[in-house]
Structure formats: C-alpha cells, structure tokens
C-alpha positions in Angstrom: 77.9 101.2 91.0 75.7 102.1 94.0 76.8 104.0 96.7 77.7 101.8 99.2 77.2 98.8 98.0 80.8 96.3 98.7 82.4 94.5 95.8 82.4 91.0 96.2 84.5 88.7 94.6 81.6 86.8 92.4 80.6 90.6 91.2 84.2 91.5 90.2 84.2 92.4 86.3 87.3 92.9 85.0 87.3 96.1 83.0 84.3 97.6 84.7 84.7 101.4 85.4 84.3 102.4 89.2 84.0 106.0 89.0 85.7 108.9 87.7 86.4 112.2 89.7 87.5 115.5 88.8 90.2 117.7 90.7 91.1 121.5 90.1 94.7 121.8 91.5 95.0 125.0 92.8 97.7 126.8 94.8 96.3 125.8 98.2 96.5 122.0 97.2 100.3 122.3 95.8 101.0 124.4 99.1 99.5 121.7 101.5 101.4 119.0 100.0 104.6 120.4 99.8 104.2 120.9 103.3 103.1 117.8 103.9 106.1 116.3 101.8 108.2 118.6 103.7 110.0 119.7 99.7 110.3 123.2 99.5 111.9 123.6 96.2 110.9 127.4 95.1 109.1 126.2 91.7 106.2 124.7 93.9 105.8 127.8 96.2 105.9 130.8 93.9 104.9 131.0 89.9 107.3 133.2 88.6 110.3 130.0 90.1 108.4 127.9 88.0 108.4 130.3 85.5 111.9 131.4 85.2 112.9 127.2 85.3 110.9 126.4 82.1 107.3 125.5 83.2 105.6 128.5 82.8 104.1 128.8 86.3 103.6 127.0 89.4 103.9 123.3 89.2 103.1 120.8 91.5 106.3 117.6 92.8 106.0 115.1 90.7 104.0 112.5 93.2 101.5 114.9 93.7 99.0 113.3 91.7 99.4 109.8 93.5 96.9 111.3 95.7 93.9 111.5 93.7 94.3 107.9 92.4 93.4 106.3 96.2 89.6 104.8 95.1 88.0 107.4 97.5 88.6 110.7 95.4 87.8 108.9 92.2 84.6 107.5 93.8 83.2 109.7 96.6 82.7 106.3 98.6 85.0 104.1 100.5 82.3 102.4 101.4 82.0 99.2 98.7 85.7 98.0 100.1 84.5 95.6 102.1 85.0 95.5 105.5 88.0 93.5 107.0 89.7 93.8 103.3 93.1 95.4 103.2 95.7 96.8 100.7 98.7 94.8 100.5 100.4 97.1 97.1 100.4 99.8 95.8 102.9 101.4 92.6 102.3 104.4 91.0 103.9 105.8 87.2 104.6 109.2 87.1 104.2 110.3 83.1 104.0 114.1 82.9 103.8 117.3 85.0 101.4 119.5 86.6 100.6 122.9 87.0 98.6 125.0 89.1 95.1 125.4 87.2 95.4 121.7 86.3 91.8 119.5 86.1 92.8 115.9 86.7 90.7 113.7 85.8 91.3 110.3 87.5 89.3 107.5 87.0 89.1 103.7 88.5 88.9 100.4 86.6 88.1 96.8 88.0 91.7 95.0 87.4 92.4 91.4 87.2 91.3 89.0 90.3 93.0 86.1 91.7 93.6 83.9 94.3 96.9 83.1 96.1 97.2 80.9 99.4 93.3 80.8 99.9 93.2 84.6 100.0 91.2 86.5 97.0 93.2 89.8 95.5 91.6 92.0 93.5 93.5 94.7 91.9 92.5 98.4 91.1 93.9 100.3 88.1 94.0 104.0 88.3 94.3 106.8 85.2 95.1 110.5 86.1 94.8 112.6 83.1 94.4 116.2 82.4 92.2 118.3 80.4 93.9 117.9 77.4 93.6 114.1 78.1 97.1 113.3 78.8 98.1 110.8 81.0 100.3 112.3 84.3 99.6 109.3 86.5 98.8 105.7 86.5 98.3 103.9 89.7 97.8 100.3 90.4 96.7 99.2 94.1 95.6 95.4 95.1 93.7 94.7 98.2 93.1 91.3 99.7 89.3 90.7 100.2 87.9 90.2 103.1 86.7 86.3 103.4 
C-alpha cells in the first residue's frame, strides 16, 4: 500500500498484507520497558539471571512484544488510519519467549469488516515471529472507521 494513502471501507480486502517490519530487541529496548512496566524481576536486567533460571540469557516480560504489533511499527505510517477513526479492542496472545538478540518480525493483515449500529469496524490481525519463524505474539486490534 502507498504511504499515506487511508483505507476506506470499499478498499478493505480481507487477507491483504499491510506491511511487515523487522525489530532487533536489544538490551536498551528490554531495559526501557521494564521500566516502563515498572517489573524488575532480575532475568530481564542482567543475562547471567536469565541464565542461571533456564533461558540462557536475557529475556524480555512476556508482553513485551505487544508493542511491535500496534500498525505503526509494522508499517512505518500511521497515516492510512483515517482520520476521526478510533480503536475500540484490542487482545493480544502471548505464545513463546524472547531474548535479547531476538529479530521479530511482525507483520499486519487486513481482518474481517463489518457493520454494527451504522458504524463500520474493520479489524487488524497482527503476527510476531522470530527468526526462526516461530510465532511469540499474535495481536488482533478493531477500529471503528471514520464515517
């Protein structure tokens, strides 16, 4: 899709890829989050506490990746959400871990569209994977169209 050019509801395709973006999660990342989070369990600060608990380094909390699946990482545009559209849900699966070093790979997917009291929904399915392809995230987030 163009940069900047809104989705309407007579261009939705169901199915139709949105864009796909590529994170390295590095120690800085895991460290502003956790911050952020305000969860300071040891095995997200320092390697060898993720290390001596069975994960062979530093890891990241478990929602960390919920980040990357918000449609601006994965497309380097906010700008086809129309304006005057807003997100009503959002739910988030969390399927595997991650570590520092970590390339996630999260792409976005045209979802199903319908309508509901005169107002048009259109919903946004989200894969995170890593570089061995397996899945740590999958995201889901509707948004009501702007009329």
């Amino acid at each position: 899709m163009p940069p900047n050019k809104s989705v309407d509801w007579d261009s939705w395709e169901v199915g139709r890829e949105l864009g796909t973006s590529i994170i390295v999660v590095t120690k800085e990342l895991i460290s502003s989050y956790v911050q952020a989070v305000e969860d300071y369990d040891p095995i997200y600060l320092n390697p060898a506490d993720g290390k001596e608990a069975g994960f062979g380094g530093l890891v990241a909390p478990p929602s960390f990746h919920a980040q990357f699946t918000y449609m601006k990482w994965a497309t380097g545009d906010a700008g086809w959400v129309p304006h005057g559209s807003f997100h009503v849900q959002q739910k988030f699966q969390f399927r595997g871990i991650v570590h520092e070093g970590d390339h996630l790979h999260t792409k976005v997917v045209m979802g199903e569209k319908y309508e509901k009291k005169g107002r048009k929904y259109v919903v946004y399915q989200t894969t995170v994977t890593n570089q061995r392809g397996e899945m740590v995230c999958a995201g889901e987030m509707i948004n009501v169209l702007a009329s």
